[in-house]
N, C-alpha and C positions, 0 to 999 in steps of 0.2 A: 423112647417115644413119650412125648408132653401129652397125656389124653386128657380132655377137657372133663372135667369134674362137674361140674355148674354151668347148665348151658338153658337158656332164655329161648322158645319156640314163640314165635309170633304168627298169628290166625286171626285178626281180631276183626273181621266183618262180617257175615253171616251165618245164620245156620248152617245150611247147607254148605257154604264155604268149608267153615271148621271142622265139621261131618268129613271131609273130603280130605282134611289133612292126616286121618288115622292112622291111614296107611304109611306115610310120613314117620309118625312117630312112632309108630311098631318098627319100624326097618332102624329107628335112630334108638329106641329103648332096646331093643331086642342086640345091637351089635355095640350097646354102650351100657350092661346092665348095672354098673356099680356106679354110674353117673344121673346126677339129680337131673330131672327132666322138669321142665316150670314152662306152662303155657300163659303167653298175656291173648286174652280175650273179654268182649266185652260182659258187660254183667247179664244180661240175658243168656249170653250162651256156656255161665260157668256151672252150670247144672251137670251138663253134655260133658265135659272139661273132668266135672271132679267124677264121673261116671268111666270115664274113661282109663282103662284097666293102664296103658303105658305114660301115665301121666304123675307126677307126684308131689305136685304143687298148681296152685291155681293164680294167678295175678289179675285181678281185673282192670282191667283199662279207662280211665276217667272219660275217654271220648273227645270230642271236639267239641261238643258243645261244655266241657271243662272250663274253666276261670284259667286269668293269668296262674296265680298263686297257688291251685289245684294242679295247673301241669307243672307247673315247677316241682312241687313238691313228690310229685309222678317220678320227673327225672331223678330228684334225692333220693327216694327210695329204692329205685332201680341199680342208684350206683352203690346204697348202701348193701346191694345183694351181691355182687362183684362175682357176677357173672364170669363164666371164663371164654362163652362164646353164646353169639344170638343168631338163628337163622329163621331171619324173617321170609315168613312166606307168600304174604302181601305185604305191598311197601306203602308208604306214605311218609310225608316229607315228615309228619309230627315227632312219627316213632324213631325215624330218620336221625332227625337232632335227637333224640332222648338217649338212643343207643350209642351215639355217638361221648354225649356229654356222660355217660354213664363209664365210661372210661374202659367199654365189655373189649376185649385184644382183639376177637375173631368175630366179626362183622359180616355175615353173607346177606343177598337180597339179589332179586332177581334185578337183570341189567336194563331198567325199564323206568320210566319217569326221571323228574328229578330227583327222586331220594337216594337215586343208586350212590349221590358223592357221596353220601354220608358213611357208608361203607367201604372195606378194605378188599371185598371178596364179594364179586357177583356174577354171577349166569346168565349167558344170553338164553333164552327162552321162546320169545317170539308166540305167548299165549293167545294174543289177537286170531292166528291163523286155527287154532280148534282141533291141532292135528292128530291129540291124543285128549287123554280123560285130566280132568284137573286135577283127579288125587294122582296120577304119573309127575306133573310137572311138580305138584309139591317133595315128590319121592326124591325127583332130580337133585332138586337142591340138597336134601338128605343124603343123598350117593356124593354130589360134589363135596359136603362137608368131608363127609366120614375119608373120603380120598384122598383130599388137602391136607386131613392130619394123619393119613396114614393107616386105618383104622379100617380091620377086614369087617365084610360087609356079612349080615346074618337075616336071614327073613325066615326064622324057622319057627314063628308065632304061633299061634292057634287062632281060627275064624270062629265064629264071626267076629266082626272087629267089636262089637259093642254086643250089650248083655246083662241080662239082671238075672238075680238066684233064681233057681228053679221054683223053690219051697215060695217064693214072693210072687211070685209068676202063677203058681197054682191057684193060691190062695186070691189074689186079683181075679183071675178066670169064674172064679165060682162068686167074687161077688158082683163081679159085673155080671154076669148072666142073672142072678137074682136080683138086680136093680132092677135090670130092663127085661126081667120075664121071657128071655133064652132058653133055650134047655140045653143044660150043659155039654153035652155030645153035637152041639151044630157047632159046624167051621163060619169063620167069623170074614164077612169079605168090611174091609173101611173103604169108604168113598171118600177124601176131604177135597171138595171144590174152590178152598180160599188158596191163595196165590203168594198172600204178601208183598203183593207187587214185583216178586224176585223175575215173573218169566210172563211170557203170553200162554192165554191158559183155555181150557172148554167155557164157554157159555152154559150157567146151569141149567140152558133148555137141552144144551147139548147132552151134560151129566144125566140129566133126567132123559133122556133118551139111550143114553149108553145101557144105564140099570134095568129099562123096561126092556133093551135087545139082548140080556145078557142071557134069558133064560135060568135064571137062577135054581138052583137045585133046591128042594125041600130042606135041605138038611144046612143049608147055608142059611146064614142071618146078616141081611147088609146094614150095615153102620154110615151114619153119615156125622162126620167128626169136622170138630171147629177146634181153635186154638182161641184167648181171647181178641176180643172184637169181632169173630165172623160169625156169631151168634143169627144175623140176618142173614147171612150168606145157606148156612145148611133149613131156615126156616122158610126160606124163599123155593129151596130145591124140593124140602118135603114137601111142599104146595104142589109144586108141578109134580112130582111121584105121584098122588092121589093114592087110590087105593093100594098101590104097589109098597110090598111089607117092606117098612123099615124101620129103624131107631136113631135118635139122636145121641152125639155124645158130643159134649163140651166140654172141655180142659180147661178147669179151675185151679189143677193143685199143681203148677209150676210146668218147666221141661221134661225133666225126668222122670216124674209120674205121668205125663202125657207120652214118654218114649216107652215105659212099661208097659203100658195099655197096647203099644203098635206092638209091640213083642207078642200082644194077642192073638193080633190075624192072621191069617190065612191066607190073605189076599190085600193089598193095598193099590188102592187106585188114586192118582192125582195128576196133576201137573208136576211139571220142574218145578219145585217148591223144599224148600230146610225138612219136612215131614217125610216126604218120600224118601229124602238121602238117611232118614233117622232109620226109618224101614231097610232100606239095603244097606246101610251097616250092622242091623242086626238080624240080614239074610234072611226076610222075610221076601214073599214072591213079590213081584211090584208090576204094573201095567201104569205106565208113564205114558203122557202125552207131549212132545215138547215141539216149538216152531221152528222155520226152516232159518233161522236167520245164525247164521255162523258164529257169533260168541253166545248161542243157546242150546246149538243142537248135541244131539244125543248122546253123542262120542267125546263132547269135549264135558257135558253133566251126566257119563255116566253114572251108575250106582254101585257100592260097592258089594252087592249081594253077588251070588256066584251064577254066570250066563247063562244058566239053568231056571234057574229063580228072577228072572229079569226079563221085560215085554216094553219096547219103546215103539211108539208112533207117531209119526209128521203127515204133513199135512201133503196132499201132491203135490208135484214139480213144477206146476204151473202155479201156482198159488203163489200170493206176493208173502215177502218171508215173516210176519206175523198175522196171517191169516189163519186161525184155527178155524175156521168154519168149511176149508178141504179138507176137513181129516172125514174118512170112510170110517163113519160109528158102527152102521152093518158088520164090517168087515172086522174093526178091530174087534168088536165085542164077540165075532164068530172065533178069532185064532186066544183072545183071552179066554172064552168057555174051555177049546179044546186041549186049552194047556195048563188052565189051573182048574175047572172045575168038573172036567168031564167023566175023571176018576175016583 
């Protein structure tokens, strides 16, 4: 049996997209452990990438908005890495030609778009329809590789999928509590109301109404967290909270110290957004809110925390499919109290 040595994982669009491929490369590191793993991703999300325990190389991705001569030189590099197999997990005709011209023998991609000619090995899929969670369909393709060459299949990882030292984790806790005048012994609930434009999301009259019905416990401290540029977005919400205690927090120092900080809570609330799936990869409890519209809902953006640690809500069934303004705030904030804060 030829087992692939050098093989190229492709994830290169979103946060939360690449969040959702971990599962992916725990089942393709975990059943290929003497083979080099190299994810291409874009430069924002190679923070997440080199954080990521089954990973062992990082490639970043020049983009589209790259020069002639910048992708070219994209593809040179690529074929000077002589891969032995690429399994793209989103397509695009770019990567398409690159993998192609890059001379990689074992070419997967899902059987979708134009890019699938550029490939020798693809999967029908059929994502459109939602019918399972994304990080599944990216698995697939990982089962289909590992079965094309032969290669018995292992998921006997350890969760959560993502994770920083303990000793670094600690030492974070006590000095963010001493920035923002916490006391160390409260559970930490994060609010982030910015979107990214990735999904349809609360109105922050909505958010500020969630945190006033949530009854929050003495001993809990709410966070209301931005990434950059939503700077306005959490000072617009603390407006409308008024009196009701909270704290800002801003993420100045990159990805991965904004992922440490989520390892903090206790509690994560937001929309379908790249933050929340950072949260349920590092099996934090999460109360998501996400619309009814079929390539958003909940089942196909699952999270990867464990169903115990997971609270998703849509909007009624009469409600047009990006109407967040049907979702029952009463109610969710009644079964979010009595499942993360009532003990």
């Amino acid at each position: 049996m030829n087992i692939p040595k050098k093989i190229l994982v492709v994830r290169n669009d979103k946060i939360g997209d690449f969040i959702l491929s971990f599962q992916a490369l725990a089942i393709l590191k975990t059943s290929l452990p003497e083979s080099h793993i190299t994810v291409l991703v874009p430069k924002y999300t190679a923070e997440l990438a080199t954080a990521c325990k089954w990973v062992d190389n990082v490639i970043i991705d020049p983009g589209n908005d790259a020069t002639l001569l910048q992708t070219l030189n994209f593809y040179k590099s690529l074929r000077g890495l002589e891969f032995d197999a690429v399994i793209t997990l989103f397509s695009t005709t770019r990567i398409g030609l690159g993998v192609l011209l890059a001379g990689i023998p074992f070419r997967l991609a899902p059987a979708t778009k134009l890019a699938q000619i550029f490939y020798n090995h693809r999967l029908k899929q059929r994502r459109s329809q939602s019918l399972k969670p994304e990080y599944e369909y990216n698995s697939d393709l990982i089962l289909y590789f590992l079965s094309s060459n032969h290669i018995p299949v292992k998921n006997n990882f350890d969760l959560p999928y993502l994770g920083f030292e303990k000793q670094d984790i600690n030492q974070l806790h006590k000095t963010f509590c001493r920035t923002h005048k916490i006391p160390v012994s409260n559970k930490l609930i994060f609010v982030h109301p910015g979107s990214g434009g990735s999904a349809s999301n609360l109105s922050l009259q909505q958010y500020a109404l969630l945190i006033k019905e949530l009854a929050i416990p003495s001993n809990y401290s709410t966070v209301l967290t931005a990434g950059p540029g939503e700077e306005k977005i959490i000072s617009e919400l603390s407006n409308l909270l008024g009196d009701t205690p909270h704290i800002k927090y801003i993420s100045k120092e990159g990805l991965r110290r904004f992922s440490q900080h989520i390892q903090l809570c206790d509690l994560f609330i937001s929309g379908s957004t790249g933050p929340l799936h950072i949260a349920g990869a590092l099996n934090r409890p999460t109360a998501a809110f996400y619309p009814l519209r079929r390539s958003a809902i909940p089942l196909r953006w699952q999270t990867l925390n464990t169903p115990d640690n997971r609270l998703a809500f849509t909007p009624s069934a009469l409600a047009e499919e990006s109407d967040m303004s049907k979702i029952d705030l009463s109610s969710a904030a009644d079964k979010i109290h009595k499942t993360f804060l009532a003990n």
